[in-house]
C-alpha positions as CSV (number, residue, x, y, z in Angstrom):
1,X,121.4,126.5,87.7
2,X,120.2,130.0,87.7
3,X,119.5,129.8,83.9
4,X,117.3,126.4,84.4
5,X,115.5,128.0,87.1
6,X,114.8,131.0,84.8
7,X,113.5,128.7,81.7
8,X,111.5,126.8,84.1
9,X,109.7,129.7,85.1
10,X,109.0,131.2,82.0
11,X,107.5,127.8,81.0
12,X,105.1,127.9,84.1
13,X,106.9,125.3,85.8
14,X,107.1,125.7,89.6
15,X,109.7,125.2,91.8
16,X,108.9,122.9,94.9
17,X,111.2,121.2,97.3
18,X,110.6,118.1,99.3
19,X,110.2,118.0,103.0
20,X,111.9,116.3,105.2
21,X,108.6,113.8,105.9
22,X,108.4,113.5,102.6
23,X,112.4,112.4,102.6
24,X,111.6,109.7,105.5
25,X,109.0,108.2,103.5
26,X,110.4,108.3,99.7
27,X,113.7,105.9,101.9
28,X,111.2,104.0,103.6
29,X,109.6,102.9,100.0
30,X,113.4,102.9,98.7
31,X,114.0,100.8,101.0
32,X,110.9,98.2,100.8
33,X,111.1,97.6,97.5
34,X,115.0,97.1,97.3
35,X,114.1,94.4,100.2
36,X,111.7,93.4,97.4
37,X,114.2,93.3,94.4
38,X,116.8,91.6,96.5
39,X,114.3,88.7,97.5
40,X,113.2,88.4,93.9
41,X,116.7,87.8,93.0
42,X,117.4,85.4,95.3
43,X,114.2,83.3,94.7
44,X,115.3,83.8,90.9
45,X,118.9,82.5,91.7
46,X,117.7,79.9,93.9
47,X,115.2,78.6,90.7
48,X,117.5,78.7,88.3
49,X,120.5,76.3,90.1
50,X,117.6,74.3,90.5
51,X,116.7,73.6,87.1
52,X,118.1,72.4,84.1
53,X,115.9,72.7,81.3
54,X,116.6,75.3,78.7
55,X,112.8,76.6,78.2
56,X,112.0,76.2,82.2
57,X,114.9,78.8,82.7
58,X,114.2,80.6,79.6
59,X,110.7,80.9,81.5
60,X,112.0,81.9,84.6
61,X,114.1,84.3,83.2
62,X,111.1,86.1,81.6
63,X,109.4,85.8,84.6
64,X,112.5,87.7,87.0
65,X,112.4,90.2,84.5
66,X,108.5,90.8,84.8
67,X,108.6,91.0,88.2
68,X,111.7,93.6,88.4
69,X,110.1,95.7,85.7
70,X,106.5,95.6,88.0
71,X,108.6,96.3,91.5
72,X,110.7,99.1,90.0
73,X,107.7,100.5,88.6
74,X,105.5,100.4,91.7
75,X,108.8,102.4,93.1
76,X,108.6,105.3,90.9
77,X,104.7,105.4,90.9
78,X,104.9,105.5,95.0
79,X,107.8,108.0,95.0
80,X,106.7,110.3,92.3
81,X,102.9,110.1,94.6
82,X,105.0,110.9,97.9
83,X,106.7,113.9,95.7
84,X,103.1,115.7,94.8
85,X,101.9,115.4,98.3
86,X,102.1,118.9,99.7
């Protein structure tokens, strides 16, 4: 660790740690958006044993994908914002 914390500084990157607010918030937002994945994949389940056309749950299947790719990118975006806060 001591030699990673040694080639970080001589690369001019500094060391910062997260606070404990910023803790509490970066789980509140963990937790939001896994409330959001988990609904997704229920709406997505519940879609799918609904229908029985190949392209319709191709469709859907594109669509559940979209939508997990747009909620776990809001995550990082949110949590990587919450990190820079000082």
């Amino acid at each position: 660790m001591e030699r990673l914390r040694k080639e970080d500084a001589e690369a001019g990157i500094d060391e910062r740690f997260v606070t404990d607010a910023q803790k509490t918030a970066i789980a509140e937002v963990r937790n939001f958006y896994k409330a959001k994945l988990a609904e997704a994949e229920v709406l997505h389940e519940s879609k799918m044993r609904a229908s029985t056309d190949l392209e319709e749950r191709a469709t859907l299947a594109q669509q559940y994908h979209r939508d997990r790719e747009r909620l776990t990118s809001e995550l990082d975006a949110k949590i990587e914002k919450l990190r820079r806060q000082t």
